[in-house]
Backbone as a printed PyTorch tensor [residue, N CA C, xyz], in Angstrom:
tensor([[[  36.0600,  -96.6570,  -90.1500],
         [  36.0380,  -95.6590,  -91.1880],
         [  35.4220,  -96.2140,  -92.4660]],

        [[  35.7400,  -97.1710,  -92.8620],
         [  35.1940,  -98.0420,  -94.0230],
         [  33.2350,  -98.5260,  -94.0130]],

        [[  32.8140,  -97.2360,  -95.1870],
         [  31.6120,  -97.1470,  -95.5320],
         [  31.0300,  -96.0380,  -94.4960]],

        [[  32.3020,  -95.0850,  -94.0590],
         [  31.0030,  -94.3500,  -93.5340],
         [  31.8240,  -92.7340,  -94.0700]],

        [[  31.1840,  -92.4270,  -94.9130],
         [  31.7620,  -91.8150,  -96.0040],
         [  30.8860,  -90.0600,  -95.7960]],

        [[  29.9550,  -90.0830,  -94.4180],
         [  29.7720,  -89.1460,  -94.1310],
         [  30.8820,  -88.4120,  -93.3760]],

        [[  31.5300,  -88.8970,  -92.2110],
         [  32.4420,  -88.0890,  -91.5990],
         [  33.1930,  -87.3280,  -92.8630]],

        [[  33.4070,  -87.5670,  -93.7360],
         [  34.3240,  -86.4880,  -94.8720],
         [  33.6600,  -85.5490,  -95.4720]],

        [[  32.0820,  -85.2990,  -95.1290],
         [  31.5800,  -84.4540,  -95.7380],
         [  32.0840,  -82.6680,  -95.3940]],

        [[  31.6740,  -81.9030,  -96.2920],
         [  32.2050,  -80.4970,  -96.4340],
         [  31.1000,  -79.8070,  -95.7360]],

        [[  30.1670,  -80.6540,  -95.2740],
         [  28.8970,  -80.1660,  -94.1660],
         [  28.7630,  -80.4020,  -93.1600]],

        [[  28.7680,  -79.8750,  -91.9330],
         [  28.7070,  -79.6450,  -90.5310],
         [  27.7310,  -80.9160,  -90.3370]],

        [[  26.5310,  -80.5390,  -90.4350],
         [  25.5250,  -81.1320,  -90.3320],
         [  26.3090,  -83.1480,  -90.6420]],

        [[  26.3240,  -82.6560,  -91.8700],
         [  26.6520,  -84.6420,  -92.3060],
         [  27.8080,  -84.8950,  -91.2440]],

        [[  28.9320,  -83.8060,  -91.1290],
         [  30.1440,  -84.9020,  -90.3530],
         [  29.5080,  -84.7720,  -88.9820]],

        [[  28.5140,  -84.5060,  -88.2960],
         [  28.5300,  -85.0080,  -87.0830],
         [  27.6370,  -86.1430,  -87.1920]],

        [[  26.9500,  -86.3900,  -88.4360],
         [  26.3380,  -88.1510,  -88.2370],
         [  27.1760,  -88.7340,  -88.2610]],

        [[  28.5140,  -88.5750,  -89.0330],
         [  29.3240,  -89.4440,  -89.0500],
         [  30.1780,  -89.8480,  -88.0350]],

        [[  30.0840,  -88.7220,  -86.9990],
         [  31.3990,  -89.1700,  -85.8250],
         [  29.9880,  -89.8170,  -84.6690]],

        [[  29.0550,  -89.5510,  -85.1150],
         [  28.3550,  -90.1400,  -84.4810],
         [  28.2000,  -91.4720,  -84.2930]],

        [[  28.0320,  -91.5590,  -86.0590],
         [  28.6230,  -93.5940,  -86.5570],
         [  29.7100,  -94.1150,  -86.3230]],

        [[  31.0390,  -92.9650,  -86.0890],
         [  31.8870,  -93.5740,  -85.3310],
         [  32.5590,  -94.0200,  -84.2670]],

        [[  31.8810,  -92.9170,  -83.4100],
         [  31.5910,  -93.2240,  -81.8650],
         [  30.7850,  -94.6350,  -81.6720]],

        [[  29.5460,  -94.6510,  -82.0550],
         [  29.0070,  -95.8970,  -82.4260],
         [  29.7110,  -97.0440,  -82.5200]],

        [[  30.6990,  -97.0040,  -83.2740],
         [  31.5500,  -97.9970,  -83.6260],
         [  32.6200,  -98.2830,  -82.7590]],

        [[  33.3060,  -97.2920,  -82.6130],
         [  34.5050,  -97.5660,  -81.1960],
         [  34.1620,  -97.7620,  -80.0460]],

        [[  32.7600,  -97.6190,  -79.5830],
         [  32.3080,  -98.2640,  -78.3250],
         [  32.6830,  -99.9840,  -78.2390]],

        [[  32.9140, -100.3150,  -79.0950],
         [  33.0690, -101.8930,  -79.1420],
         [  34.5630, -102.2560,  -79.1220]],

        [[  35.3680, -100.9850,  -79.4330],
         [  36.7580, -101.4390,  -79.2990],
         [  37.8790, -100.3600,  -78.5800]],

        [[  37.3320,  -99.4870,  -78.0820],
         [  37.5690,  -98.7120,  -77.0370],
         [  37.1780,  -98.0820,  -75.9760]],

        [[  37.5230,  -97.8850,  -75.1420],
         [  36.6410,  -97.3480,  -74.0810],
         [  38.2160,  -96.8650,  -72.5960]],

        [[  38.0100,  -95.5630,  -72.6310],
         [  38.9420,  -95.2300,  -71.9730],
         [  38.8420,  -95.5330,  -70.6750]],

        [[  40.3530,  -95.6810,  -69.9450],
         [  40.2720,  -95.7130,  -68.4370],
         [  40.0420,  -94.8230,  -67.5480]],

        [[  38.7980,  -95.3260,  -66.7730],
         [  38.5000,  -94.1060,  -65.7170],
         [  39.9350,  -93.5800,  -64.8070]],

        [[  40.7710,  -94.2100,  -65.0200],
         [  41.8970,  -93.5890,  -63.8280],
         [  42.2540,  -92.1490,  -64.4490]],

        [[  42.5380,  -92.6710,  -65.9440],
         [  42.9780,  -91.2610,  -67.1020],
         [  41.7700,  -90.1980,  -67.0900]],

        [[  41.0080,  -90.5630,  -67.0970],
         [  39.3280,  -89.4320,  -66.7480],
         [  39.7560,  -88.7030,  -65.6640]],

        [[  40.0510,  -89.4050,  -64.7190],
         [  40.0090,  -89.3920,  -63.1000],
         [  41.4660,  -87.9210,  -63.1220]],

        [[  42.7530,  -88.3780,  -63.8870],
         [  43.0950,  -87.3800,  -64.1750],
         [  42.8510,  -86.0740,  -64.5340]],

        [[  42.6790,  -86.5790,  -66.0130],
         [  42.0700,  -85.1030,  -66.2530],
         [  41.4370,  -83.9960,  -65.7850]],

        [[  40.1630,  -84.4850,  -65.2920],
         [  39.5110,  -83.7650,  -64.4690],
         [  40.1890,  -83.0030,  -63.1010]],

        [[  41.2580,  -83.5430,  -62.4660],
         [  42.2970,  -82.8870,  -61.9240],
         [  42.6010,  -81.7130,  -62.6110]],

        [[  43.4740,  -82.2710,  -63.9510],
         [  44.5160,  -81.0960,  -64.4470],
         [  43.8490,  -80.3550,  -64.9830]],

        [[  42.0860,  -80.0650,  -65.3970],
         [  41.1260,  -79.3450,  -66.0760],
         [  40.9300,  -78.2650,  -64.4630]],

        [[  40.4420,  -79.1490,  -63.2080],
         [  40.4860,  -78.1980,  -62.3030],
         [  41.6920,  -77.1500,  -61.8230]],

        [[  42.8100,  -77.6860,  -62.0650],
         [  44.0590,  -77.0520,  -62.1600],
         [  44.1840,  -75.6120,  -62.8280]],

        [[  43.4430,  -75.5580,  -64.0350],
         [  43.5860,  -74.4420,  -64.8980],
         [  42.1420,  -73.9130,  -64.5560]],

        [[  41.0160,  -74.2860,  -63.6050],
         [  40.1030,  -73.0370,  -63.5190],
         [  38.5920,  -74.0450,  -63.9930]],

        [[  38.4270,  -75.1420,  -64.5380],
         [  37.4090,  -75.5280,  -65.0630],
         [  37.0470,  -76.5860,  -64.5050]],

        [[  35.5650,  -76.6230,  -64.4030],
         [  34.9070,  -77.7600,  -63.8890],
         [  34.3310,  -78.9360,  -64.5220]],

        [[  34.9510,  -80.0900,  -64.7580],
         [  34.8060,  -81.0350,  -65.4040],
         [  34.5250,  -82.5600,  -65.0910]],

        [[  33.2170,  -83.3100,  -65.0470],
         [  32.8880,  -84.2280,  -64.7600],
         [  33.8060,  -85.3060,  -64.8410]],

        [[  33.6440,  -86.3140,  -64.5350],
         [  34.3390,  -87.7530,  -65.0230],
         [  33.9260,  -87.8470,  -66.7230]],

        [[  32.9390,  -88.1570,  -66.7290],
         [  31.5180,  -88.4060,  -67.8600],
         [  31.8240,  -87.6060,  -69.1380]],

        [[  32.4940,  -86.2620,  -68.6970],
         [  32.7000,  -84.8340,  -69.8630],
         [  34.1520,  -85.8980,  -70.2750]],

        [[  35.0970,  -85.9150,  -69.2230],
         [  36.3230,  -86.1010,  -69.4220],
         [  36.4150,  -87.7900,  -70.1440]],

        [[  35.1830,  -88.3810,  -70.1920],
         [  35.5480,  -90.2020,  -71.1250],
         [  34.9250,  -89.2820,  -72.1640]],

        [[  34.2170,  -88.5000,  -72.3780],
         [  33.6360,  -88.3230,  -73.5480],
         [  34.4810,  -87.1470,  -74.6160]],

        [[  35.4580,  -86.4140,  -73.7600],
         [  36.3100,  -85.5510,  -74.7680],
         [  37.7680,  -86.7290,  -75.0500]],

        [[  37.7540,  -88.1600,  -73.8540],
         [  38.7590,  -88.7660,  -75.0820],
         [  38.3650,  -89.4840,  -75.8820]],

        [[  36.8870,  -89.7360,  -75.9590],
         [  36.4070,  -90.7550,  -76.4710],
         [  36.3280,  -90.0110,  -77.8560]],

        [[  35.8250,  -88.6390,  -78.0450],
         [  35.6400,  -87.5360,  -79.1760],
         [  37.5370,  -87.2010,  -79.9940]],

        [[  38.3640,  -86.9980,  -78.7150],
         [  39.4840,  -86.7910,  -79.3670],
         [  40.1730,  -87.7740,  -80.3660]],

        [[  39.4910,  -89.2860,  -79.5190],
         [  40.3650,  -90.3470,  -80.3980],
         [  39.4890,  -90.6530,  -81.9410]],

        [[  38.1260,  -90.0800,  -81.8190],
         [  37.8820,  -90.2700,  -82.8770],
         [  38.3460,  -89.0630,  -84.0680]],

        [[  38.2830,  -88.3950,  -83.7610],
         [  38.7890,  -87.0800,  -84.3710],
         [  40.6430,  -87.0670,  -84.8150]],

        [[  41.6440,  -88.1690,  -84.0640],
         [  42.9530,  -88.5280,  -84.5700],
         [  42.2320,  -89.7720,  -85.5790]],

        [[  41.2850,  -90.3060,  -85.1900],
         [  41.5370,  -91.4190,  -86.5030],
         [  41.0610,  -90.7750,  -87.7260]],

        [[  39.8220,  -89.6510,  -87.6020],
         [  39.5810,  -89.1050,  -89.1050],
         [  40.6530,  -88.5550,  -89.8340]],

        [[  41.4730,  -87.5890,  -89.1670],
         [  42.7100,  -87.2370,  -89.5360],
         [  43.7440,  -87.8420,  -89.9340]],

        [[  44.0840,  -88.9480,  -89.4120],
         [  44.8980,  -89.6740,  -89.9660],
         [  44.6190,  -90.3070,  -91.1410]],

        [[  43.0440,  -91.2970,  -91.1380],
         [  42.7660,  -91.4540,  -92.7310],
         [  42.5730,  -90.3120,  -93.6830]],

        [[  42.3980,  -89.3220,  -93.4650],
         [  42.6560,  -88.2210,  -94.6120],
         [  43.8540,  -87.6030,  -95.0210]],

        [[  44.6460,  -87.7430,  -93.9970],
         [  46.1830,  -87.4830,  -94.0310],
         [  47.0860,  -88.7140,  -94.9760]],

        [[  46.6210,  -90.1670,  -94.3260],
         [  47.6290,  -91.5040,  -94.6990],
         [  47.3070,  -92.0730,  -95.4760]],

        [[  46.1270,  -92.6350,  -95.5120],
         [  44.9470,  -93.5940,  -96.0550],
         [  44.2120,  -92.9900,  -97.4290]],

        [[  44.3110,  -91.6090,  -97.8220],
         [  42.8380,  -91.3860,  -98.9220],
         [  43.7750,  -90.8920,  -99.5670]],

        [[  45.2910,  -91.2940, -100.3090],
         [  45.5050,  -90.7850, -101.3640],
         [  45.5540,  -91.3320, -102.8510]]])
């Protein structure tokens, strides 16, 4: 999160460079387990939808970045 001061923008456009820079960044210190993918994609077919492995690392890979913006705007930026 530190210096990338686009994800907080009030513009569509700027916060997706920024989760972009932060995806960028958590590739180096996260990376979900295919077993949990491997799930999902189960319990996604469960309710009707068809969902890759590939969709399913990339909506936790998107979700976890999306709890850390929240949390520094919630904990961190007062």
């Amino acid at each position: 999160m530190k210096g990338n001061k686009l994800i907080f923008s009030k513009y569509k456009q700027e916060r997706v460079k920024g989760y972009k820079k932060l995806l960028k960044a958590q590739d180096k210190n996260y990376e979900p387990k295919k077993t949990i993918a491997k799930d999902i994609v189960e319990a996604m077919e469960a309710q009707g939808y068809t969902v890759s492995t590939e969709e399913a690392i990339a909506y936790l890979k998107a979700s976890y970045a999306v709890h850390d913006r929240n949390y520094y705007l919630r904990y961190m930026k007062k």
